[in-house]
C-alpha positions, 0 to 999 in steps of 0.5 A: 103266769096269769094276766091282770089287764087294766084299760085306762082313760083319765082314771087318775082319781082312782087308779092308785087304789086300783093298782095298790087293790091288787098288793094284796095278792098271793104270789104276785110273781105269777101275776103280769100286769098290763096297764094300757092308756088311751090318751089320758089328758090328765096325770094318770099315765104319770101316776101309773108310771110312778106306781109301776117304778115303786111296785113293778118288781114285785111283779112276775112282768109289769107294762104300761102301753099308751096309744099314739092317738085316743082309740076309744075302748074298744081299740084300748083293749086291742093294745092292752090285750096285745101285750100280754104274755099269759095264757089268760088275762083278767080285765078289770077297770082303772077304778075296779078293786081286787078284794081277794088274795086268793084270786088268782089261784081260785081262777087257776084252780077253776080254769084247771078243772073246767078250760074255758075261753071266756070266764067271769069273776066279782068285781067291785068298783070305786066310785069318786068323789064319793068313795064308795065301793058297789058291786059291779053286777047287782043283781047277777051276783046268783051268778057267780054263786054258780059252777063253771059248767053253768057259768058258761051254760049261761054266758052262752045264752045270755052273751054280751049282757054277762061276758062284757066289762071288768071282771072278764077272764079270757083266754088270749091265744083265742083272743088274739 
């Protein structure tokens, strides 16, 4: 099983198309998804509830966490990874978008080549009102054209400027 994680705060203008993003996923039984919320003030928990209610089951697990008291993103993290089962876990935002079906088996695949404790992964990202999609990483994306070898020769290098944000695969015993 493989881990989606999604840290959330007042994402309520997106979060239903971050989590329908991911409906297009193969095999969505061998996926775990962990919604955490950090206090949202306006619908986003409801919306998540009633998103994980209509879809939850097509999941191998499905959670949703919410903190007694507003942590900030860091301490959001901490919750969402501390719920997670898999052995991995990728994060992604409450306004990023899965555009893959085959994500989850392409990270399996690479992770079952070349074990990492930290990967990184394309993402895109909803940004309203506008509606628009971006690339999360403009111009990295020579990145991800790279191998696994590589990939992690250059998160060695460059560290927080390329493991930080959504799109981040890690591995959660080495996490936690």
């Amino acid at each position: 099983m493989f881990a989606i994680v999604i840290p959330v705060y007042n994402n309520a203008k997106t979060i239903n198309e971050t989590l329908d993003s991911l409906l297009i996923l193969k095999d969505l039984r061998q996926v775990e998804l962990v919604v955490s919320d950090d206090c949202s003030t306006d619908t986003t928990v409801d919306l998540v509830r009633h998103w994980i209610a209509q879809h939850g089951a097509s999941f191998g697990r499905t959670a949703l966490v919410c903190a007694e008291r507003n942590g900030g993103i860091s301490a959001n993290h901490k919750l969402a990874f501390g719920q997670v089962e898999s052995p991995y876990g990728l994060y992604i935002g409450g306004d990023d978008l899965v555009s893959s079906p085959d994500l989850v088996e392409q990270i399996g695949r690479c992770l079952a080549k070349h074990p990492a404790a930290i990967a990184k992964v394309a993402v895109r990202a909803l940004y309203r009102p506008s509606g628009q999609v971006q690339d999360m990483y403009g111009r990295l994306n020579r990145f991800f054209a790279y191998g696994a070898k590589k990939q992690y020769r250059m998160l060695a290098t460059y560290g927080n400027y390329l493991y930080a944000g959504p799109g981040t695969v890690l591995e959660i015993n080495l996490l936690k």
